[in-house]
DSSP file (Angstrom, degrees, kcal/mol; ACC not computed):
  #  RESIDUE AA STRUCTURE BP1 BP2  ACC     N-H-->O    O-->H-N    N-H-->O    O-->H-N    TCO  KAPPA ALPHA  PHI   PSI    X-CA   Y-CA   Z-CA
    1    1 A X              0   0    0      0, 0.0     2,-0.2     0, 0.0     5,-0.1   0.000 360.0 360.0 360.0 128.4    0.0    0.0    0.0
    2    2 A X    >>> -     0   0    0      1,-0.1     3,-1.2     3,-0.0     4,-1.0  -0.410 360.0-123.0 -68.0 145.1    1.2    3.6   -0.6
    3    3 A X  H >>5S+     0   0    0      1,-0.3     4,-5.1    -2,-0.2     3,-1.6   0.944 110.5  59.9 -46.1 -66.9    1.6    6.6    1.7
    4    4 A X  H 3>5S+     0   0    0      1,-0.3     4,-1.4     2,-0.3    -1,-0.3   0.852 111.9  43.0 -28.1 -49.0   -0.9    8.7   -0.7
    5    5 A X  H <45S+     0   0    0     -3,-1.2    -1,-0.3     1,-0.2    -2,-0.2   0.752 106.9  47.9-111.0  19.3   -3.1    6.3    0.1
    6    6 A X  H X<5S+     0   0    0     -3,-1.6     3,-0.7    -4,-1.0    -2,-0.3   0.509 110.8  68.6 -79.9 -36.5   -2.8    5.6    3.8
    7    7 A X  H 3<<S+     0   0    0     -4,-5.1     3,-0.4    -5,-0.5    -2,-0.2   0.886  96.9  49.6 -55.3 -37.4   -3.0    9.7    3.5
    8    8 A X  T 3< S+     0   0    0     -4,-1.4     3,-0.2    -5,-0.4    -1,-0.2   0.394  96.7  65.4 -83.5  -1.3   -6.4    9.5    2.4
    9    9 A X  S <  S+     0   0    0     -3,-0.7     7,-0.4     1,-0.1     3,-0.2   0.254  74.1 100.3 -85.2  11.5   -7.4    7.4    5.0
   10   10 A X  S    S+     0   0    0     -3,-0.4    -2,-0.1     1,-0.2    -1,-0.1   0.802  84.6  41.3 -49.7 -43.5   -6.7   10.3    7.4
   11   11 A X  S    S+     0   0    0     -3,-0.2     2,-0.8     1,-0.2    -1,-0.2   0.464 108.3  62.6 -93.2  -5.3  -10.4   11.3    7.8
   12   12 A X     >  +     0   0    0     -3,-0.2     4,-2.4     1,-0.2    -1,-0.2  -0.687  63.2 173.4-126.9 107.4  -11.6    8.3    8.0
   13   13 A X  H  > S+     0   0    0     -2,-0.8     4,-0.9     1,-0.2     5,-0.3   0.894  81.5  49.4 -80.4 -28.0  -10.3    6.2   11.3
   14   14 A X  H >> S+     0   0    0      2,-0.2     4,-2.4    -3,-0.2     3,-0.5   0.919 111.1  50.1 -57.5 -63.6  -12.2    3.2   11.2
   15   15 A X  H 3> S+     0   0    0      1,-0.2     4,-2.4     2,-0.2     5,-0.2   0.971 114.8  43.4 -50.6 -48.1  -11.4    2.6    7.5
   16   16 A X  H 3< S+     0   0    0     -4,-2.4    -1,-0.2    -7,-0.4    -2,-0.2   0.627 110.8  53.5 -81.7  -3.2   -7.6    3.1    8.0
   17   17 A X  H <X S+     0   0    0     -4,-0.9     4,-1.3    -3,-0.5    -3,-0.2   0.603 116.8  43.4 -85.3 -32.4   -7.4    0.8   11.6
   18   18 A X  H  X S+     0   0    0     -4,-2.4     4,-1.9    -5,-0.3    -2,-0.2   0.889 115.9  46.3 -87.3 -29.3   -9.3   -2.2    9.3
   19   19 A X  H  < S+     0   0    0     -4,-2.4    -1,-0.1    -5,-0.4    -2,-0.1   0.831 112.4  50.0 -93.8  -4.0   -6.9   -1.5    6.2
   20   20 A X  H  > S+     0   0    0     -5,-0.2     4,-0.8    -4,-0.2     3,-0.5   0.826 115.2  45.4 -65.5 -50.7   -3.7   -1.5    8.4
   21   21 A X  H  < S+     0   0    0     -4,-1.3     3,-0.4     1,-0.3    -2,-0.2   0.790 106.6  55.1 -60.7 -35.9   -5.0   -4.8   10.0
   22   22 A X  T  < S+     0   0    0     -4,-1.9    -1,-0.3     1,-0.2    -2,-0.1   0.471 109.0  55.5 -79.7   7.1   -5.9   -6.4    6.6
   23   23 A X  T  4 S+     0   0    0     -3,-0.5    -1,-0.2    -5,-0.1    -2,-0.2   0.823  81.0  95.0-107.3 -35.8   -2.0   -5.5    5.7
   24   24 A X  S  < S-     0   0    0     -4,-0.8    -3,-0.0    -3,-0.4    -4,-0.0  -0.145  82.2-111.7 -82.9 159.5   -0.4   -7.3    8.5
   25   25 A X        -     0   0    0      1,-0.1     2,-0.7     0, 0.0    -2,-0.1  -0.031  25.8-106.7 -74.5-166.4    0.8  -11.1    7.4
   26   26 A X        -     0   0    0      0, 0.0     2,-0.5     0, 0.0    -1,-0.1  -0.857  31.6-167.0-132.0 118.2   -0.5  -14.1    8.5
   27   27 A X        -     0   0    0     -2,-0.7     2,-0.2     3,-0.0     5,-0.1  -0.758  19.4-129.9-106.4 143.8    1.5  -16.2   10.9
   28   28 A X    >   -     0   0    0     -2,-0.5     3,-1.1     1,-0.1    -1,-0.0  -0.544  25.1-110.6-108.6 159.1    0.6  -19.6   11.6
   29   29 A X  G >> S+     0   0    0      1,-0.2     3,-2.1    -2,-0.2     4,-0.6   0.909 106.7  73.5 -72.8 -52.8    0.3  -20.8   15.2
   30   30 A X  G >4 S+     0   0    0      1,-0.4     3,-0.6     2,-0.2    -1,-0.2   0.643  85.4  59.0  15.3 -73.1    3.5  -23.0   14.8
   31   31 A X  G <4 S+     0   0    0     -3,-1.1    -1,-0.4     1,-0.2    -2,-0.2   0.073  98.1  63.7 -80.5  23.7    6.0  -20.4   14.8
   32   32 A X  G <4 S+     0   0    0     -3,-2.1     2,-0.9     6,-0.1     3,-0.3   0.581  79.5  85.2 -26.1 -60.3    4.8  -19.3   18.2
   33   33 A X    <<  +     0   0    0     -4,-0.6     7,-0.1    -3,-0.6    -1,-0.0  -0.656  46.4 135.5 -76.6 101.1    5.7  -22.4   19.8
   34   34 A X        +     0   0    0     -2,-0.9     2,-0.3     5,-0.1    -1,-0.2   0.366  45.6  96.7 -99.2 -35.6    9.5  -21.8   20.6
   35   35 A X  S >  S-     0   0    0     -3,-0.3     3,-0.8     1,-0.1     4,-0.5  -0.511  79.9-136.5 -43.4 125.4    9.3  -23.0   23.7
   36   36 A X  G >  S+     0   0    0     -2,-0.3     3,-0.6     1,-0.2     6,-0.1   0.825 104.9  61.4 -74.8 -21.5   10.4  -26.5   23.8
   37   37 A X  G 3  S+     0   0    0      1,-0.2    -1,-0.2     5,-0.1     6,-0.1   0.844 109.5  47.0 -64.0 -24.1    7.2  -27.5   26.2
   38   38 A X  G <  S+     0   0    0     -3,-0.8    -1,-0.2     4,-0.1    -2,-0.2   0.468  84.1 122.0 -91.1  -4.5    4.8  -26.3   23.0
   39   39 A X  S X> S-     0   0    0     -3,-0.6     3,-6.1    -4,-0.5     4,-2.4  -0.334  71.0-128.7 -78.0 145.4    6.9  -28.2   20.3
   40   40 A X  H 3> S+     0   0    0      1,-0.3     4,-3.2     2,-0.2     8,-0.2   0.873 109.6  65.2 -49.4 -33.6    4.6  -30.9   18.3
   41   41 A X  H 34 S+     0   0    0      1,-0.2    -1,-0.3     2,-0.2    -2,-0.1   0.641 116.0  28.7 -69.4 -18.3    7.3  -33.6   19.2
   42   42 A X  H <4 S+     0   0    0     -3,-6.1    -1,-0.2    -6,-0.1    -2,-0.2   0.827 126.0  41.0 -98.8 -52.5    6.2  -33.1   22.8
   43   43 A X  H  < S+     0   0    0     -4,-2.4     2,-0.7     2,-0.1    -2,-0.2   0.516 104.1  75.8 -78.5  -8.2    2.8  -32.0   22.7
   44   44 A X     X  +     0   0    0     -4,-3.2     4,-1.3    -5,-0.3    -1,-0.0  -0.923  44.0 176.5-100.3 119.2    1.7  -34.7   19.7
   45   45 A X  T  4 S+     0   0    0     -2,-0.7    -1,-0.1     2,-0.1    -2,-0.1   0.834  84.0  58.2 -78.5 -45.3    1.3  -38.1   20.9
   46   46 A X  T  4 S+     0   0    0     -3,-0.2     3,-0.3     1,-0.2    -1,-0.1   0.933 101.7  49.9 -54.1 -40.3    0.3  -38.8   17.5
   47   47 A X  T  4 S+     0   0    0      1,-0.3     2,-0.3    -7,-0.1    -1,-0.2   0.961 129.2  16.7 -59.2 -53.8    3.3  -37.7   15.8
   48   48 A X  S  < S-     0   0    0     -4,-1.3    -1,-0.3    -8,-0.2     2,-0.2  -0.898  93.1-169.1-135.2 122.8    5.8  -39.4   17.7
   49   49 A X        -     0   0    0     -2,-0.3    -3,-0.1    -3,-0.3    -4,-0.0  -0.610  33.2 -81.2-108.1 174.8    3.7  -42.1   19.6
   50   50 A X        -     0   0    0     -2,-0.2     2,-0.3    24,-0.1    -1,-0.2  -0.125  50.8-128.5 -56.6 151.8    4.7  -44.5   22.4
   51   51 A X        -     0   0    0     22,-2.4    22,-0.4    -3,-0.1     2,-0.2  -0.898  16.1-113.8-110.6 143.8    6.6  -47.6   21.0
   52   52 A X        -     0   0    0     -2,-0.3     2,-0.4    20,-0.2    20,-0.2  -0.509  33.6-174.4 -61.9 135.1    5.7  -51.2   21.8
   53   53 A X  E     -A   71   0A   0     18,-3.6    18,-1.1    -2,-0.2     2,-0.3  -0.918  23.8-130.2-122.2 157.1    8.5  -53.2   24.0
   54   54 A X  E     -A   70   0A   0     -2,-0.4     2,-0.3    16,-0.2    16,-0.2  -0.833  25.6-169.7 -90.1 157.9    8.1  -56.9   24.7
   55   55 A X  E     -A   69   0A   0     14,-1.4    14,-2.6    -2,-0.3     2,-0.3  -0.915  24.7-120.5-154.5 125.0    8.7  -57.7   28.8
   56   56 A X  E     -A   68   0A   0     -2,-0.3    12,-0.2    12,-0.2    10,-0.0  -0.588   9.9-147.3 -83.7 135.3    9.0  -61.3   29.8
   57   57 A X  E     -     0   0A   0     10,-3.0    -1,-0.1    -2,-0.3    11,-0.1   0.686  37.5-110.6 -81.2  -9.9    6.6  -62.3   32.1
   58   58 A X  E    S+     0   0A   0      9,-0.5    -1,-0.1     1,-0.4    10,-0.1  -0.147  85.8  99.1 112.8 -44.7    8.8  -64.7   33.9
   59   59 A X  E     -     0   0A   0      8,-0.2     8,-4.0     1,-0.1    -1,-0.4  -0.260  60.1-135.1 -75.7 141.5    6.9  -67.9   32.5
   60   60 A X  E     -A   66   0A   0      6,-0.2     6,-0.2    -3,-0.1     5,-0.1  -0.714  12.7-129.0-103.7 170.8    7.5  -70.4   29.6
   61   61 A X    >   -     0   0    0      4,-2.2     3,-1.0    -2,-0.2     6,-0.1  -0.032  52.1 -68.9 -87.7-168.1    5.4  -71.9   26.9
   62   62 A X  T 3  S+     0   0    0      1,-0.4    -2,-0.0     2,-0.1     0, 0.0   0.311 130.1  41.7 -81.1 -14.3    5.0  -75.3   26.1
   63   63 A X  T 3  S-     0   0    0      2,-0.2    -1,-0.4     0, 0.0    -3,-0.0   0.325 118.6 -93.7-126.3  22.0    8.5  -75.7   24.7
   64   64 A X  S <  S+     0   0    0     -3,-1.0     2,-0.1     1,-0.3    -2,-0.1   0.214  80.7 134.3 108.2 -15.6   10.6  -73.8   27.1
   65   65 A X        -     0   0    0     -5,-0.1    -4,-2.2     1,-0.1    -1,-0.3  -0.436  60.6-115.7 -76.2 132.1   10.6  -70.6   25.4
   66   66 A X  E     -A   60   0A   0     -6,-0.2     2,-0.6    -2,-0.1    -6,-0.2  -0.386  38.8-125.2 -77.6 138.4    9.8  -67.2   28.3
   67   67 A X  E     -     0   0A   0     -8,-4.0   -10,-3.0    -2,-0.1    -9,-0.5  -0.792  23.1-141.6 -95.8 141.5    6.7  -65.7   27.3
   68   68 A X  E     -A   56   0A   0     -2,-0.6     2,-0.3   -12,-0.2   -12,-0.2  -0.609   7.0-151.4-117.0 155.0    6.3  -62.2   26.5
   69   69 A X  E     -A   55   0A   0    -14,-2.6   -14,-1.4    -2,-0.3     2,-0.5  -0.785  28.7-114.7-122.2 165.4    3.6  -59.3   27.0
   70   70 A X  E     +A   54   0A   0     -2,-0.3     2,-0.2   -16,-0.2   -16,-0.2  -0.903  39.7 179.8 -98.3  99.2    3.1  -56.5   25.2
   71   71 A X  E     -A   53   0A   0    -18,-1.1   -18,-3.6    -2,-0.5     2,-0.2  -0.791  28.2-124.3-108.6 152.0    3.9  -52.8   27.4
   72   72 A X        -     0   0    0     -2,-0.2     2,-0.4   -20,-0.2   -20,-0.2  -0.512  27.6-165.7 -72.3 145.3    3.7  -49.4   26.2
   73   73 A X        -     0   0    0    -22,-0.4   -22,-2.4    -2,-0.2     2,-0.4  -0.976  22.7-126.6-162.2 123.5    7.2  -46.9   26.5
   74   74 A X        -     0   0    0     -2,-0.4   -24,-0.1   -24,-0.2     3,-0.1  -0.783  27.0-124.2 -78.5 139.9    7.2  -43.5   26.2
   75   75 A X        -     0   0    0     -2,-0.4     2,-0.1     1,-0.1   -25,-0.1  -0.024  30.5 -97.9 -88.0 156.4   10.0  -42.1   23.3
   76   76 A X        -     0   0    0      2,-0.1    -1,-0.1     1,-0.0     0, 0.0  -0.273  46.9-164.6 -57.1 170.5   12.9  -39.3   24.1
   77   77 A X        +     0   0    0     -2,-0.1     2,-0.6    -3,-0.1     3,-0.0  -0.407  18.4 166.9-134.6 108.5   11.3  -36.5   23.0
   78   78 A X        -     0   0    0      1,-0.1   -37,-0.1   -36,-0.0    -2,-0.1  -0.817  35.5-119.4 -87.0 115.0   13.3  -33.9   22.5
   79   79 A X     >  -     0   0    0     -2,-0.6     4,-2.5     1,-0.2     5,-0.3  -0.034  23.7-128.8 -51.2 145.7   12.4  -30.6   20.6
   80   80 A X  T  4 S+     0   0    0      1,-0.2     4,-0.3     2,-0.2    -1,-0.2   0.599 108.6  60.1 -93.7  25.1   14.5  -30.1   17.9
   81   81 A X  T  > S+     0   0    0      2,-0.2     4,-1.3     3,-0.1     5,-0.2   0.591 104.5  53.8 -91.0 -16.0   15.3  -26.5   18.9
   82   82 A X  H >> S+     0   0    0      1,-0.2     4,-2.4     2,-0.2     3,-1.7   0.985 106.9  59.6 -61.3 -45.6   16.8  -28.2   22.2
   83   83 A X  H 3X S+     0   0    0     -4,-2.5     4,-2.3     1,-0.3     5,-0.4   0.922 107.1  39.6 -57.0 -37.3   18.8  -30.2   19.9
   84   84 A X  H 3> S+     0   0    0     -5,-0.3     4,-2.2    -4,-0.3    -1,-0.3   0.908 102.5  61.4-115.8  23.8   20.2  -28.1   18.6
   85   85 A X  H XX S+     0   0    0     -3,-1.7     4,-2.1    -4,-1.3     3,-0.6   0.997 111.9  48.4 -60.3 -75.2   20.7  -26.1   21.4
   86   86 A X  H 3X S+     0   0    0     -4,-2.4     4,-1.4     1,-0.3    -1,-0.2   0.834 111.5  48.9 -38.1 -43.6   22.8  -29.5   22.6
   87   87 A X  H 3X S+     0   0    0     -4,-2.3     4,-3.1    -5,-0.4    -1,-0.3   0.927 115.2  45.0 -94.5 -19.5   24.7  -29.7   19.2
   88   88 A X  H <X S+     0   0    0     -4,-2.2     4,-1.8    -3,-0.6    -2,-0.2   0.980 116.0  44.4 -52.1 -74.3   25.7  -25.6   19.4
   89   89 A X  H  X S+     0   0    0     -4,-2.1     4,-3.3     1,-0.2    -1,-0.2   0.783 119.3  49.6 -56.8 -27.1   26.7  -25.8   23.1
   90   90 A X  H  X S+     0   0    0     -4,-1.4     4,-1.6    -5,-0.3     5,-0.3   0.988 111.5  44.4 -34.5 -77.5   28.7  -29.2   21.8
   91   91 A X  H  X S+     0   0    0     -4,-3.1     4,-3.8     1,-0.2     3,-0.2   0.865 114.0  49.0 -54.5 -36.1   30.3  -27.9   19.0
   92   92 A X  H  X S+     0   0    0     -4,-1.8     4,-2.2     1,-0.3    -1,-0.2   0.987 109.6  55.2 -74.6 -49.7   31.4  -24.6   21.0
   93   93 A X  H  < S+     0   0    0     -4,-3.3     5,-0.4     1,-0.2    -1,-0.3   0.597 109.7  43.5 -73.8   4.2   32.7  -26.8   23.7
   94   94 A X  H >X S+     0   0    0     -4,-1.6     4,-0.9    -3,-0.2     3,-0.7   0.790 111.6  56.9 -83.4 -69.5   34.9  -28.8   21.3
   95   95 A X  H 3< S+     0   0    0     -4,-3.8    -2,-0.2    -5,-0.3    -3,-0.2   0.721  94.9  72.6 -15.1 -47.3   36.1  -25.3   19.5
   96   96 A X  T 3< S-     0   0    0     -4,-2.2    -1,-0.3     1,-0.1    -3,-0.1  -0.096 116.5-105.2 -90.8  41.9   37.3  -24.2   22.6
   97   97 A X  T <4 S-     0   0    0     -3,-0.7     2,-0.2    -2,-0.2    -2,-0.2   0.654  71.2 -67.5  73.2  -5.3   40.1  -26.2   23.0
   98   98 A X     <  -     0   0    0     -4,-0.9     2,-0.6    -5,-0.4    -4,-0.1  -0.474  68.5 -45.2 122.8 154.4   38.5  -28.5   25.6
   99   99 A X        -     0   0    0     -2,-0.2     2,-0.3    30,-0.1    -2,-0.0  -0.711  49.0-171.3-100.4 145.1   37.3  -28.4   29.1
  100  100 A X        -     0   0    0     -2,-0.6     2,-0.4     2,-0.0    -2,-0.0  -0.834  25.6-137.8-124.3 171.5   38.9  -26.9   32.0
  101  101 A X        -     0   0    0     -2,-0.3     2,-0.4    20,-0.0    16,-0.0  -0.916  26.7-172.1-120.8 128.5   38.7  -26.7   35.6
  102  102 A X        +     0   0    0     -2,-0.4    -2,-0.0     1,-0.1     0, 0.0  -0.998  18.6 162.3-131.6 146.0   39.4  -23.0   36.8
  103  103 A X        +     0   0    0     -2,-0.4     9,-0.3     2,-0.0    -1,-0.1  -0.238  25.3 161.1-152.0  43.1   39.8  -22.3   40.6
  104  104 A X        -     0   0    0      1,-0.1     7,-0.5     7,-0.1     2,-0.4  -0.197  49.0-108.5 -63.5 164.0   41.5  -19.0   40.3
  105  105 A X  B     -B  110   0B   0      5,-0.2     2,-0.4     6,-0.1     5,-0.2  -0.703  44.1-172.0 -80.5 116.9   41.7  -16.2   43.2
  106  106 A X        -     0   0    0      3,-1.6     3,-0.2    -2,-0.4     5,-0.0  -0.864  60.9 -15.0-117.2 106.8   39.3  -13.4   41.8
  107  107 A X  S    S-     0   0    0     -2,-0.4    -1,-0.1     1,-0.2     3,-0.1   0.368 123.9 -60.9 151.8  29.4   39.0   -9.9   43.5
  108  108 A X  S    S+     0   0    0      1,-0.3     2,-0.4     0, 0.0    -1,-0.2   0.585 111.4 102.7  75.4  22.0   40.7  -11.2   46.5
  109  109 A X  S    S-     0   0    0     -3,-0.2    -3,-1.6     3,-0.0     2,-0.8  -0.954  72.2-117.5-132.3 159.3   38.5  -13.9   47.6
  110  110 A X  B     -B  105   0B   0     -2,-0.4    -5,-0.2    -5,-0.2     3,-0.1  -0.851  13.6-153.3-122.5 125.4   39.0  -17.2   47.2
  111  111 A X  S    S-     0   0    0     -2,-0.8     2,-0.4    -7,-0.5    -1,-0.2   0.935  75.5  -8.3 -77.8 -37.2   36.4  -19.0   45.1
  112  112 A X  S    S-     0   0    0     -9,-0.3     2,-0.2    -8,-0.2    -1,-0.2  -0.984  72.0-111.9-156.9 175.4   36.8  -22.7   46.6
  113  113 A X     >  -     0   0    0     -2,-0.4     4,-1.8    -3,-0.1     3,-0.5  -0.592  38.9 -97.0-106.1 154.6   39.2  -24.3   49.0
  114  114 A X  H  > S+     0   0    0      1,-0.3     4,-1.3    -2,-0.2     3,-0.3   0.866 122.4  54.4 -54.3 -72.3   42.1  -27.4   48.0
  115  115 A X  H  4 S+     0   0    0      1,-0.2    -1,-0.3     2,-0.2     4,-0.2   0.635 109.8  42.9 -40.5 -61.0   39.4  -30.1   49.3
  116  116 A X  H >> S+     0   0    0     -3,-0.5     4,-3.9     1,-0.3     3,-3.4   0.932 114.0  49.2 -70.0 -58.8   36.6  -29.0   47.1
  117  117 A X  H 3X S+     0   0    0     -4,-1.8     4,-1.2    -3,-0.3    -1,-0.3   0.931 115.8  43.2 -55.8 -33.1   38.7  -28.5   43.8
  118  118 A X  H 3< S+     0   0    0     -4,-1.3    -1,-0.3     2,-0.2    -2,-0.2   0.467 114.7  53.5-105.0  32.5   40.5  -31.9   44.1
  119  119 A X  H X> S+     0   0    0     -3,-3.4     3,-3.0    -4,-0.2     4,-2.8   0.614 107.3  47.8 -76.7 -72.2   37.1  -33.2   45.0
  120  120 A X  H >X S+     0   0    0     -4,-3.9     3,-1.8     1,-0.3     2,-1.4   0.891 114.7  50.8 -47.2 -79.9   35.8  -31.8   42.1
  121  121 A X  H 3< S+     0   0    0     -4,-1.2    -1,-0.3     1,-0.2    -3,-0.1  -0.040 102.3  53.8 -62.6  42.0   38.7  -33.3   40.2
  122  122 A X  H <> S+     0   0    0     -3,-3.0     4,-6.4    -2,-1.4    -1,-0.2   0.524 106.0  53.0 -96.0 -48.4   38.6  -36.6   41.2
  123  123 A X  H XX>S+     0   0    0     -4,-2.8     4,-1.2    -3,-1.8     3,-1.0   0.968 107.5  63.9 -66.9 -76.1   34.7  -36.9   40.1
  124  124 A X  I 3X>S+     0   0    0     -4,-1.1     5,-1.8    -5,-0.3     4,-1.7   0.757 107.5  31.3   6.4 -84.6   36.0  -35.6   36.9
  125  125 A X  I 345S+     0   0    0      2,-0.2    -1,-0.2     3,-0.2    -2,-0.2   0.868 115.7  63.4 -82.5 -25.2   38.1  -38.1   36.0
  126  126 A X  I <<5S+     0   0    0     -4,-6.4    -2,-0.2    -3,-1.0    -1,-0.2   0.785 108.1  46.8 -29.5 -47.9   35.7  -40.7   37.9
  127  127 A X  I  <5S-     0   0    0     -4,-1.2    -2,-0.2    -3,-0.3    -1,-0.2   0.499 106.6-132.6 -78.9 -45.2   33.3  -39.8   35.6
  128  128 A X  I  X< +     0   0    0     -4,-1.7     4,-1.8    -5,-0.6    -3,-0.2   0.943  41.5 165.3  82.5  40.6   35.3  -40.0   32.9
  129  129 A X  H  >< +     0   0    0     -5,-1.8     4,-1.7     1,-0.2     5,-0.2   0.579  68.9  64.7 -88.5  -3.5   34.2  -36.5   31.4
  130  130 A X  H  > S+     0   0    0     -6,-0.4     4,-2.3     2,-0.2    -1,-0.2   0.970 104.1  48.9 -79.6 -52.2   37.1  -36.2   28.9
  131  131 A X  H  >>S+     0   0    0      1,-0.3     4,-1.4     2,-0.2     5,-0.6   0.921 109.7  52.1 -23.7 -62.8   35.7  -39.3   27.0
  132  132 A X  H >X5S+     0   0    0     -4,-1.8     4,-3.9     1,-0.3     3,-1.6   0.962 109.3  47.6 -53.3 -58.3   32.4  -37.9   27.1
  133  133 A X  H 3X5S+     0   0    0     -4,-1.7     4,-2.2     1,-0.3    -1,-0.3   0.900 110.1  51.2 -43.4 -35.0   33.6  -34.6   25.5
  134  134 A X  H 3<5S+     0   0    0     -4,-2.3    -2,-0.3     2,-0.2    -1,-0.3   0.582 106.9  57.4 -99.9  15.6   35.5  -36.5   22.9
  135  135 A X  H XX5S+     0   0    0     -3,-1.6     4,-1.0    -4,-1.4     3,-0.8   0.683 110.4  50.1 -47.7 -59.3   31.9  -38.6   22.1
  136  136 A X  H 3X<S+     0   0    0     -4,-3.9     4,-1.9    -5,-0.6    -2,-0.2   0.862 105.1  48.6 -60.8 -35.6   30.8  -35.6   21.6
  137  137 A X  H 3X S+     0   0    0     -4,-2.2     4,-0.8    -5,-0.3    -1,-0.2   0.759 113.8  46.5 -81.1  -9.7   33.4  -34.5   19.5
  138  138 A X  H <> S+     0   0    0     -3,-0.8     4,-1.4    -4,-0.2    -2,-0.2   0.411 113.9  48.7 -94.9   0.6   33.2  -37.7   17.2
  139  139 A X  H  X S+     0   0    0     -4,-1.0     4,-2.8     2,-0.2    -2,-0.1   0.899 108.7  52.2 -84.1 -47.6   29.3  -37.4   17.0
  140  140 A X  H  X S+     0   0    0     -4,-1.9     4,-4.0     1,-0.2    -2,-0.1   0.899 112.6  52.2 -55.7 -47.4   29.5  -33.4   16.1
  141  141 A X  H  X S+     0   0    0     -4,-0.8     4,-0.8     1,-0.2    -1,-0.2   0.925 108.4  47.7 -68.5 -36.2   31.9  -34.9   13.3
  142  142 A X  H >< S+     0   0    0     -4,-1.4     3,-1.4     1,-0.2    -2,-0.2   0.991 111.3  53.4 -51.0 -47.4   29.4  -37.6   11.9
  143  143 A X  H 3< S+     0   0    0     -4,-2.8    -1,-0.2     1,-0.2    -2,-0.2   0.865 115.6  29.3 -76.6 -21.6   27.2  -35.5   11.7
  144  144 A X  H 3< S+     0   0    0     -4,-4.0    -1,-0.2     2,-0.0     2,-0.2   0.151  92.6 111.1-118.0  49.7   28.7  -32.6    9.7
  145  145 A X    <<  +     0   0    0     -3,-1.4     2,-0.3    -4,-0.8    -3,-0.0  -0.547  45.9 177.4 -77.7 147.5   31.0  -34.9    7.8
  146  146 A X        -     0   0    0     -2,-0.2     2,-0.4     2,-0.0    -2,-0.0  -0.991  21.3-141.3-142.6 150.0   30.1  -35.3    3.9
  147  147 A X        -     0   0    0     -2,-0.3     2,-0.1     2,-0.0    -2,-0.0  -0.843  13.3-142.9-150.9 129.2   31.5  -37.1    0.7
  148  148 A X        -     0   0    0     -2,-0.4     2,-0.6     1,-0.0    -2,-0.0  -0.247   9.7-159.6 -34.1 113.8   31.5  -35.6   -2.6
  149  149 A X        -     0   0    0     -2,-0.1     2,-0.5     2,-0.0    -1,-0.0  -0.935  12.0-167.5-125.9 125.0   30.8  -38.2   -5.2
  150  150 A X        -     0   0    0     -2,-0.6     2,-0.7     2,-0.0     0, 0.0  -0.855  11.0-148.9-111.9 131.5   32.2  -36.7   -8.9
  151  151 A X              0   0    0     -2,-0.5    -2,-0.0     1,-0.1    -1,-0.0  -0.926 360.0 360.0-120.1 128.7   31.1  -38.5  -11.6
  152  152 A X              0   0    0     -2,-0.7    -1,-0.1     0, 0.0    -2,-0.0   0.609 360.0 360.0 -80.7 360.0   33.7  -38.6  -14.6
């Protein structure tokens, strides 16, 4: 629409608050949900539905074989803006060289005491968190790995 004529809607307010409304576009309820609690993957059962598991009931059949029931299991579901929320903070924490433990002195106060830091690094390596980081760094790589196929 042109100024000229949003100028001639001057006198008339009613006409120019409905052709100002008719202008603005039309966003579908979808892109609202940004929130991860409002994404379909959480909020559609139908979309991603419970999967069947087998669970042995403890009993055999007639040839020795444990008989199984049929139970219902609810699925990860994870939105895929948490995901990639997870692959960002992933990738950054590869970039950056790695994880570190810092238990520097800051303004004069001392942020934690010898026990706690070689507490803290003990569970660390308990834990096994470098592994885990470098899981992370071979997952990050499947996934933005490619090969180029040239055909002569």
């Amino acid at each position: 629409m042109e100024i000229s004529e949003l100028q001639s809607l001057l006198g008339e307010p009613t006409k120019l608050i409905s052709t100002i409304e008719s202008l603005k576009p039309i966003i579908p309820d979808y892109a609202y949900n940004v929130e991860p609690e409002n994404h379909k993957v959480v909020q559609d059962l139908q979309y991603r539905p419970w999967r069947d598991i087998e669970v042995p009931t403890g009993e055999n059949d007639e040839q020795g074989n444990p008989k199984y029931r049929t139970e219902k299991k609810d699925v990860h579901r994870i939105p895929s803006s948490t995901q990639k929320q997870i692959l960002d903070w992933a990738v950054r924490m590869n970039l950056s060289g790695g994880i570190e433990i810092d238990a520097t002195i800051r303004d004069a106060f001392k942020v934690s005491d010898e026990t706690m830091l070689a507490m803290l690094k003990r569970t660390w390596e308990d834990n096994k968190l470098n592994y885990t980081a470098q899981k992370i760094d071979r997952q990050k790589k499947n996934y933005t790995q490619a090969l180029v196929v040239c055909q002569n």
